[in-house]
matplotlib code that plots the C-alpha trace (Angstrom):
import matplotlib.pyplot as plt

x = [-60.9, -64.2, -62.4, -60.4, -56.6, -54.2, -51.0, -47.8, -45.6, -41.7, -39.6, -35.9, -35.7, -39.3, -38.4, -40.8, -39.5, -41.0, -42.8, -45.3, -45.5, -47.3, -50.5, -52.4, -56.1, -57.5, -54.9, -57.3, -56.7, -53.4, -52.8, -49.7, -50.2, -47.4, -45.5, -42.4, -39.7, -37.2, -34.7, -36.9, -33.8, -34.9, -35.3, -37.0, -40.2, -43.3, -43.6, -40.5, -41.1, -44.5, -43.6, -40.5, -43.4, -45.8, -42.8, -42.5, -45.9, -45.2, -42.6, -44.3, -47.4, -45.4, -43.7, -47.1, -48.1, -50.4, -49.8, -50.3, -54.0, -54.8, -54.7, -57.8, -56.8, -54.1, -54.2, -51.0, -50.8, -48.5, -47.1, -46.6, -50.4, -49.4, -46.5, -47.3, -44.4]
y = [-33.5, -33.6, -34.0, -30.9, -30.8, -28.5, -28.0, -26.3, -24.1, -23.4, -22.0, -21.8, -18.3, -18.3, -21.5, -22.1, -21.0, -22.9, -25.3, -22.7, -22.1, -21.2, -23.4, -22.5, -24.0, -24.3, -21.3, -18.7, -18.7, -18.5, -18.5, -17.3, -18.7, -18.3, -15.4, -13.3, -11.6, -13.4, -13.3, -14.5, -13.0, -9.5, -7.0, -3.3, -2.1, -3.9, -1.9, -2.8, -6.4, -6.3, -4.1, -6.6, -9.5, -7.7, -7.2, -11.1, -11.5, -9.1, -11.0, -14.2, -12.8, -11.7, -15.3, -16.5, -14.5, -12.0, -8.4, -6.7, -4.9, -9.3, -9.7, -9.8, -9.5, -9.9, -11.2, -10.4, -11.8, -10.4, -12.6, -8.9, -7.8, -5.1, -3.7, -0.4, 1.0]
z = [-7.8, -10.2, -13.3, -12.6, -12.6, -11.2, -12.3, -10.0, -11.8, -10.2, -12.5, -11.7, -10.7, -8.8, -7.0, -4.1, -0.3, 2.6, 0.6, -1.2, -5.0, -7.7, -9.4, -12.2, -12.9, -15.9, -17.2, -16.1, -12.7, -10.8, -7.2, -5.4, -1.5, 1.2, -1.5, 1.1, 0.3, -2.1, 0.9, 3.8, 5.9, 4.9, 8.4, 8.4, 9.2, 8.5, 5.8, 4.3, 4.7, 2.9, 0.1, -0.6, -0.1, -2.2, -5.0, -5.0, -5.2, -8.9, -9.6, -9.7, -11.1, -14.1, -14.5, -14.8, -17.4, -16.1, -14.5, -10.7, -12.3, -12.8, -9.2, -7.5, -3.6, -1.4, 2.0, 4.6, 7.7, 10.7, 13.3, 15.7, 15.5, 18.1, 15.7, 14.6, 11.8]

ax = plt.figure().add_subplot(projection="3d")
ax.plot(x, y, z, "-o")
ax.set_aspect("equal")
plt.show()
């Protein structure tokens, strides 16, 4: 990896679902990939279901040391592109 190393952070109560996590480079970069809601059971609107992703996505954020105005963008797929609530 040209000398760089990256480093995967889990903590207990972040633990990784579906085989994402968390990894930090360098400390001054983090990247969240694969974040949904802490109960990937959770049902409503596709609203709903994004804020609770997005409210992970804080979550672990936070246990990484930096804050929601640290984030530089967000990408959310949908797997109902025709869904409209």
């Amino acid at each position: 990896m040209n000398g760089q190393s990256t480093t995967r952070y889990e903590g207990d109560s972040l633990s990784a679902i579906g085989g994402y996590g968390v990894r930090k480079r360098d400390v001054q970069l983090a990247f969240f990939d694969g974040q949904y809601p802490a109960i990937p059971e959770t049902t409503g609107s596709l609203v709903e279901q994004t804020t609770a992703a997005l409210e992970r996505v804080a979550d672990v954020a936070g246990a990484a040391g930096v804050g929601t105005d640290d984030i530089l963008r967000t990408t959310v797929y949908t797997t109902a592109v025709g869904r409209r609530d």
